[in-house]
C-alpha positions as CSV (number, residue, x, y, z in Angstrom):
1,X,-9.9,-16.1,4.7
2,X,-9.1,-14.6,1.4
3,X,-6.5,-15.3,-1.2
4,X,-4.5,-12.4,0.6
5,X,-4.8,-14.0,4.0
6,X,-7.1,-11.4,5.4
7,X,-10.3,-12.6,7.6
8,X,-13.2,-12.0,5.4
9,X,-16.0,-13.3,8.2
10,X,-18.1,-11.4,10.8
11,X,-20.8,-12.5,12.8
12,X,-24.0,-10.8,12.0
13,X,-24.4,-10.1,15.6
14,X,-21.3,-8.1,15.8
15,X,-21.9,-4.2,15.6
16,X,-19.6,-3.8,11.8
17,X,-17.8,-0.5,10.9
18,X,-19.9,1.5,8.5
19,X,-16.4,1.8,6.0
20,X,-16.7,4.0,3.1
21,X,-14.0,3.5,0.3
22,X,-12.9,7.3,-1.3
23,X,-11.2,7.0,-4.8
24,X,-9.8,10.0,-6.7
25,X,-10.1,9.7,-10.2
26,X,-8.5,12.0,-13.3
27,X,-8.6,10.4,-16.8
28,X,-8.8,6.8,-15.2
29,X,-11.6,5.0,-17.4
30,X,-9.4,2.3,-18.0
31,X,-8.9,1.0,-14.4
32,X,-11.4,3.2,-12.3
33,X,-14.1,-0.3,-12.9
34,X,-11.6,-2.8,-11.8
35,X,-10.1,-0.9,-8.7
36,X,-13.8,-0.6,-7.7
37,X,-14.9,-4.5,-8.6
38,X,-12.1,-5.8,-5.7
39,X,-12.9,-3.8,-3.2
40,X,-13.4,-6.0,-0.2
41,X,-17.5,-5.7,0.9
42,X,-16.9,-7.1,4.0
43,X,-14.7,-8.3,6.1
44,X,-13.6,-8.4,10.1
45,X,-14.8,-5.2,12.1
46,X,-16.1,-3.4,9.4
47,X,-18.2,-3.4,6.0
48,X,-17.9,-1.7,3.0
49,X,-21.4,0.2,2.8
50,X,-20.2,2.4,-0.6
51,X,-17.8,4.2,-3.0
52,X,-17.4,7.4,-3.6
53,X,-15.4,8.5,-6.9
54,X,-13.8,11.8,-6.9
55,X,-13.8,12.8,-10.6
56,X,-11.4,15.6,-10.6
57,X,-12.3,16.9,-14.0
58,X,-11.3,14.3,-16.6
59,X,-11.9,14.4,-19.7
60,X,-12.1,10.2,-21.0
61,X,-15.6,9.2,-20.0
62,X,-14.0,8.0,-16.3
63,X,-17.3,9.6,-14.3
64,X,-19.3,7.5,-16.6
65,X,-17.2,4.4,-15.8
66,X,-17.5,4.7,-12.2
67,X,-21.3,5.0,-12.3
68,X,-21.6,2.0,-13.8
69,X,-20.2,0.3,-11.3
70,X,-23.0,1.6,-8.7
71,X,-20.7,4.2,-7.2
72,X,-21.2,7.3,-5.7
73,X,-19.4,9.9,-8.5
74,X,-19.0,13.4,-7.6
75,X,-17.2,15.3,-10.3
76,X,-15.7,18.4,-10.6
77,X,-16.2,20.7,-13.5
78,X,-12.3,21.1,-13.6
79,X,-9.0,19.5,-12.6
80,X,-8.7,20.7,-9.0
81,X,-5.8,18.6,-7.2
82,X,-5.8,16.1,-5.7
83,X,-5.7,17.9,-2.1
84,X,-8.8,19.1,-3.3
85,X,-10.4,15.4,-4.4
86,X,-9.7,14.1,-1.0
87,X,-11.1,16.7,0.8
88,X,-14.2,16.7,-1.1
89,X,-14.7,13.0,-0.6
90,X,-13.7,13.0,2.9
91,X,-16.7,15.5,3.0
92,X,-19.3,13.6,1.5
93,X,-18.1,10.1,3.4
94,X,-18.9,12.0,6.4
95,X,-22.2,13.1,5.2
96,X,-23.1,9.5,4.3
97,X,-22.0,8.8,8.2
98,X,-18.7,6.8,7.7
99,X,-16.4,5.5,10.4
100,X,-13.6,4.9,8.4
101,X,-12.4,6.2,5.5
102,X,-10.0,4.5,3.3
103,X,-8.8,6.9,0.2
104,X,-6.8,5.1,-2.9
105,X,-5.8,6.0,-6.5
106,X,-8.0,4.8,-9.3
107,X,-5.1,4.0,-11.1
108,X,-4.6,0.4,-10.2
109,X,-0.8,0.9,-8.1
110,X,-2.9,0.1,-5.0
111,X,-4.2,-3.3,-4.5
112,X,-7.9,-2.9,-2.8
113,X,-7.8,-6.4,-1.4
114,X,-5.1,-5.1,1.2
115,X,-7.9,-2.8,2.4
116,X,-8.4,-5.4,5.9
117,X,-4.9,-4.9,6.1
118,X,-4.5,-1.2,6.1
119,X,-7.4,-0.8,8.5
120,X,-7.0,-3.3,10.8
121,X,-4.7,-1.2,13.2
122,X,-7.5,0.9,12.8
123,X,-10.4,-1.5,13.7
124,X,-8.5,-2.8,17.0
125,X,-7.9,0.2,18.4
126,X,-4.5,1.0,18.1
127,X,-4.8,3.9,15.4
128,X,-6.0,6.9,13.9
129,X,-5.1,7.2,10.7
130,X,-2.9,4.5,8.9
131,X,-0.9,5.0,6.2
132,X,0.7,2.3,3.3
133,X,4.6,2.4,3.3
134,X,6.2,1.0,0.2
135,X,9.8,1.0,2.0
136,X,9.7,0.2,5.6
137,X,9.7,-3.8,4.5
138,X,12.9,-4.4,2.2
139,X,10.7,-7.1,0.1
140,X,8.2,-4.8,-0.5
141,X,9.8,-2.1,-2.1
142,X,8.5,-1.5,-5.7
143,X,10.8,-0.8,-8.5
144,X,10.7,3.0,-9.3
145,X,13.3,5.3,-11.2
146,X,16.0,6.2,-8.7
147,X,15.2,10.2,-8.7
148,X,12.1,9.4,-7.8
149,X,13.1,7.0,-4.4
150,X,15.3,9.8,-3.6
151,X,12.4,12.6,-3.7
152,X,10.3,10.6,-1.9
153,X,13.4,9.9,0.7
154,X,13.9,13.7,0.8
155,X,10.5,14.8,1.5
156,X,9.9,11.6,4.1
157,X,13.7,13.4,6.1
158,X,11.6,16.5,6.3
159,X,8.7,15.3,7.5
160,X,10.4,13.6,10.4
161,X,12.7,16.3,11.1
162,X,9.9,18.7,11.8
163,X,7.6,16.2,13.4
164,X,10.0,14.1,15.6
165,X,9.0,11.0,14.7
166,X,10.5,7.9,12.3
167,X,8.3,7.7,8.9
168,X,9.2,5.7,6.0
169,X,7.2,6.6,3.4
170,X,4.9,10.0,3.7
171,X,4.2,10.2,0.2
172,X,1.8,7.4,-0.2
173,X,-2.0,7.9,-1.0
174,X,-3.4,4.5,-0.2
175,X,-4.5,6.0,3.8
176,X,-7.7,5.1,6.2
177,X,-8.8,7.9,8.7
178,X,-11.5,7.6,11.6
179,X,-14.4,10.0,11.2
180,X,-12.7,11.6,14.3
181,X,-9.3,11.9,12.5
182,X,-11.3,13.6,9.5
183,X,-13.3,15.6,11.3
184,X,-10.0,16.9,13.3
185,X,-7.9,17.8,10.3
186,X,-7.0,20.8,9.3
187,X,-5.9,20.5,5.3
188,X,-5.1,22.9,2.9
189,X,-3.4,21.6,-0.3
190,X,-4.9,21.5,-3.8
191,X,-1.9,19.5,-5.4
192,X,-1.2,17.1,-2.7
193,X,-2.5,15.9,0.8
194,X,0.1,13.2,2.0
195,X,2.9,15.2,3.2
196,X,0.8,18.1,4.8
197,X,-1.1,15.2,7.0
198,X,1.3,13.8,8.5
199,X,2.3,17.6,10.0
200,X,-0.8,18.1,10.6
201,X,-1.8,15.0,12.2
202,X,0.9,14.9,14.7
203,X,0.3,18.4,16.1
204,X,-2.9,17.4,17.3
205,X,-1.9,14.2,18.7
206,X,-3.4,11.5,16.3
207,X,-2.3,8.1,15.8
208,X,-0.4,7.4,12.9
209,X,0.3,4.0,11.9
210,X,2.6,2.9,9.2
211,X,1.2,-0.7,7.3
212,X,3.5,-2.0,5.0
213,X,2.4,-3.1,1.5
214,X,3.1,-4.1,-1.7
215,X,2.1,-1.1,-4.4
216,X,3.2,-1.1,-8.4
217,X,6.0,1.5,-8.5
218,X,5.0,2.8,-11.7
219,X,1.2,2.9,-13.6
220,X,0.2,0.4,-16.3
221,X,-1.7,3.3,-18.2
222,X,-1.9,6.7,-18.1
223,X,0.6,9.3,-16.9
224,X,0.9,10.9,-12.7
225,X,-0.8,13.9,-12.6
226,X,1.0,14.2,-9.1
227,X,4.6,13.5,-10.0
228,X,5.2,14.8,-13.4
229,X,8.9,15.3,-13.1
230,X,11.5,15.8,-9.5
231,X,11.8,19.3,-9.5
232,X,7.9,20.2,-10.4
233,X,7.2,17.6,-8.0
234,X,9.5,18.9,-5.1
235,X,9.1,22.5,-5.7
236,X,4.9,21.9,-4.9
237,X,5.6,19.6,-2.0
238,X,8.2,22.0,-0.1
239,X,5.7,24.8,-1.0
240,X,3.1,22.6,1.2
241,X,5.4,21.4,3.7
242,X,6.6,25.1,4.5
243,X,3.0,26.5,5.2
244,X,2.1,23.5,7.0
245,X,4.9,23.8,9.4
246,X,4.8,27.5,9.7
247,X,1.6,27.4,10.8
248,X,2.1,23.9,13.0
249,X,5.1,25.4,15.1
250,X,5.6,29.5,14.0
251,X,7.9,30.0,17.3
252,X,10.4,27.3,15.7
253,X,10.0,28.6,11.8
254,X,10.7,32.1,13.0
255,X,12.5,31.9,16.5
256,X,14.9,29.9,13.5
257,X,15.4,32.6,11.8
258,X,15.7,35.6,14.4
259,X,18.7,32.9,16.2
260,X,20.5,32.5,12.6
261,X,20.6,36.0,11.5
262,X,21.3,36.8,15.3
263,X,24.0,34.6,15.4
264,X,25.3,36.1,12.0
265,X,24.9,39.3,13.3
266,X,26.8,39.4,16.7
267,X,29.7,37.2,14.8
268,X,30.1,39.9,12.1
269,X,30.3,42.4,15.1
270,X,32.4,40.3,17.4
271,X,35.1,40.1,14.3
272,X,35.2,43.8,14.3
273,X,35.7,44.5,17.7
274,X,38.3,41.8,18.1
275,X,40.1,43.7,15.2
276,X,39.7,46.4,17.2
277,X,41.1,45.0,20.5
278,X,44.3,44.1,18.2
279,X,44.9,47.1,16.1
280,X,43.0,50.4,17.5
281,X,40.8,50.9,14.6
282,X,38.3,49.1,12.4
283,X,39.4,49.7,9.1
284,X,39.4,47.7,6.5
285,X,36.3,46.3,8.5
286,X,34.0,49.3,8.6
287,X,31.0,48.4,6.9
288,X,30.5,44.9,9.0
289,X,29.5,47.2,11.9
290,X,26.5,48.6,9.9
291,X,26.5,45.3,8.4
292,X,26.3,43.3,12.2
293,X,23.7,46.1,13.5
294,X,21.0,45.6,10.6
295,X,21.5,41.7,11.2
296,X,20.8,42.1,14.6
297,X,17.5,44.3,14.4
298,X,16.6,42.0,11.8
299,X,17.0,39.3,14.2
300,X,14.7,41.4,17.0
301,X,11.8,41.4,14.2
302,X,12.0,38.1,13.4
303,X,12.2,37.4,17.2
304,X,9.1,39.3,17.4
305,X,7.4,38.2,14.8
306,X,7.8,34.4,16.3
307,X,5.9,35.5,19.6
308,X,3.4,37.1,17.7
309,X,2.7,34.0,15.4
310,X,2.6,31.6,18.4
311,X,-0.1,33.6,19.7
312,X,-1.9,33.2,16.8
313,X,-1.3,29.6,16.6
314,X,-3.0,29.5,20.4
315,X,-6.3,31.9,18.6
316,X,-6.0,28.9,15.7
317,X,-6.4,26.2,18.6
318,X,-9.5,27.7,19.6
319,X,-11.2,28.2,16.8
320,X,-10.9,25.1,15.3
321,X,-11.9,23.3,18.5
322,X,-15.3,25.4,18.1
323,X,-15.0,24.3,14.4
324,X,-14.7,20.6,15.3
325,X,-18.1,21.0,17.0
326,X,-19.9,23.0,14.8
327,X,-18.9,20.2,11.7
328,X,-19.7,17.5,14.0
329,X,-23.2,18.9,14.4
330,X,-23.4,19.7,11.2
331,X,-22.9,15.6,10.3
332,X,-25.4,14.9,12.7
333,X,-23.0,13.0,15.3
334,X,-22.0,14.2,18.7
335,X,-18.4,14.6,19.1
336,X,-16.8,11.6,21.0
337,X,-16.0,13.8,24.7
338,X,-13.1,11.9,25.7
339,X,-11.3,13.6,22.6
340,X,-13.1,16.6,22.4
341,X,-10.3,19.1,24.3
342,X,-7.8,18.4,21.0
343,X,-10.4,18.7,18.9
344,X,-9.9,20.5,15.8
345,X,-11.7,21.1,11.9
346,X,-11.3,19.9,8.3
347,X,-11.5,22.7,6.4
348,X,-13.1,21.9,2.6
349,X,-13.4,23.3,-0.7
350,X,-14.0,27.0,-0.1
């Protein structure tokens, strides 16, 4: 055991998952060596086998820091996002043949020793992807400024009112994935990731787990270069959040709409002819009969609209079930079959 209380042996005779540890790093010379120093090397059902460091453009020597270490660093001639960090280390971890994938800040808030514990779902079986939750376990909670528990309590609401489900915390970057989970995700984001994989990761089915941990609520050095301030912050995460979903479930986003303005519509005309009914005539009410007609086409266009969108979304199902296969090959591992028919893409730096 370790001074966390994880299981740190493994029989060499047991077959170990080939884990590679994904860090995204902007200006982090001061912690980037010390995130990478605890990471666990080995421990039950898996082993560390490297660490690949994201550089996403700094600008304080952090690339140089991280090579020292022995790491993998791949660095990007400009700040990018971190959307676009993860996916280009999810890329190269699948080049290097990884099983798992574990993706953390460089900024010290996440503690690598709880790595066995945010994979372990993971290792037995029981998940997909897993995901650290800083507020599912009252004793866990970090202190953070109150706007910012409330954005992240806003943006968690949405997430589970489009996908159904009963998330805590969907903001969080310490995550683990299986190669299959990577190699199935469809991504798009160049200032976030968190939020758009959770939608994305329950339309095809994938296992998302929830591990509660304890994270620092605010850095130690440095400043966010994901939450600058609640409104930059929101505005950028809706923005994600909207696409996502409109391309997840288009008959809901638009069907939506063509049912409110509908509704709108028929009620603004139903008002007039009851008016009618009670006086003979529709003055002072004229205009809500042009009004109630243009809401009501309006209503037909977004109602067609919707059924064109979800045929599209059925086209998008194909392809990237052709596009699963094709990367697959492409990383030189056959697709597992059992999986194969929800199969979809990751689609990388273009």
């Amino acid at each position: 055991m370790d001074a966390a209380g994880h299981s740190c042996y493994v029989p060499t005779s047991q077959a170990l998952m080939k884990l590679i540890v994904l860090i995204s790093a902007f200006n982090e010379a001061a912690t980037v060596a010390e995130v990478i120093s605890d990471i666990p090397r080995r421990f039950m059902g898996a082993e560390t086998s490297e660490v690949i460091v994201v550089d996403d453009g700094s600008r304080d020597g952090t690339a140089g820091v991280a090579r020292s270490t022995g790491a993998h660093v791949i660095a990007h001639g400009r700040n990018r996002g971190v959307g676009m960090a993860f996916r280009t280390g999810v890329s190269a971890a699948l080049t290097r043949g990884a099983d798992i994938i574990v993706h953390l800040d460089a900024d010290g808030q996440f503690n690598p020793a709880d790595i066995p514990a945010l994979t372990a779902p993971i290792i037995e079986g029981h998940a997909d992807i897993t995901t650290c939750t800083r507020f599912k376990d009252p004793s866990l909670q970090p202190a953070m400024p109150g706007i910012k528990r409330w954005g992240n309590q806003m943006v968690t609401g949405i997430v589970n009112l489009a996908t159904g489900h009963n998330f805590t915390d969907v903001s969080c970057g310490f995550r683990a994935l299986t190669r299959e989970a990577a190699l199935r995700l469809t991504l798009f984001g160049r200032f976030t990731y968190t939020q758009e994989m959770f939608l994305d990761a329950v339309q095809k089915d994938l296992r998302v787990v929830e591990v509660p941990l304890g994270v620092r609520g605010e850095r130690e050095t440095g400043h966010s270069r994901v939450y600058r301030n609640a409104w930059d912050y929101a505005a950028r995460s809706a923005a994600i959040l909207f696409r996502a979903f409109r391309d997840g479930s288009p008959l809901r986003v638009f069907g939506s709409c063509a049912v409110l303005v509908g509704g709108m519509g028929i009620a603004a005309g139903a008002f007039v002819f009851a008016h009618w009914l009670r006086t003979g005539q529709t003055f002072p009410y004229r205009s809500l009969v042009t009004v109630s007609a243009v809401l009501i086409l309006l209503s037909a266009f977004f109602a067609t609209v919707a059924l064109l969108a979800d045929m599209l979304k059925r086209q998008r199902k194909i392809l990237e079930e052709i596009l699963y296969y094709e990367r697959a090959m492409a990383y030189r591992r056959a697709p597992t079959p059992a999986r194969a028919v929800a199969a979809t893409a990751e689609q990388y730096e273009r």
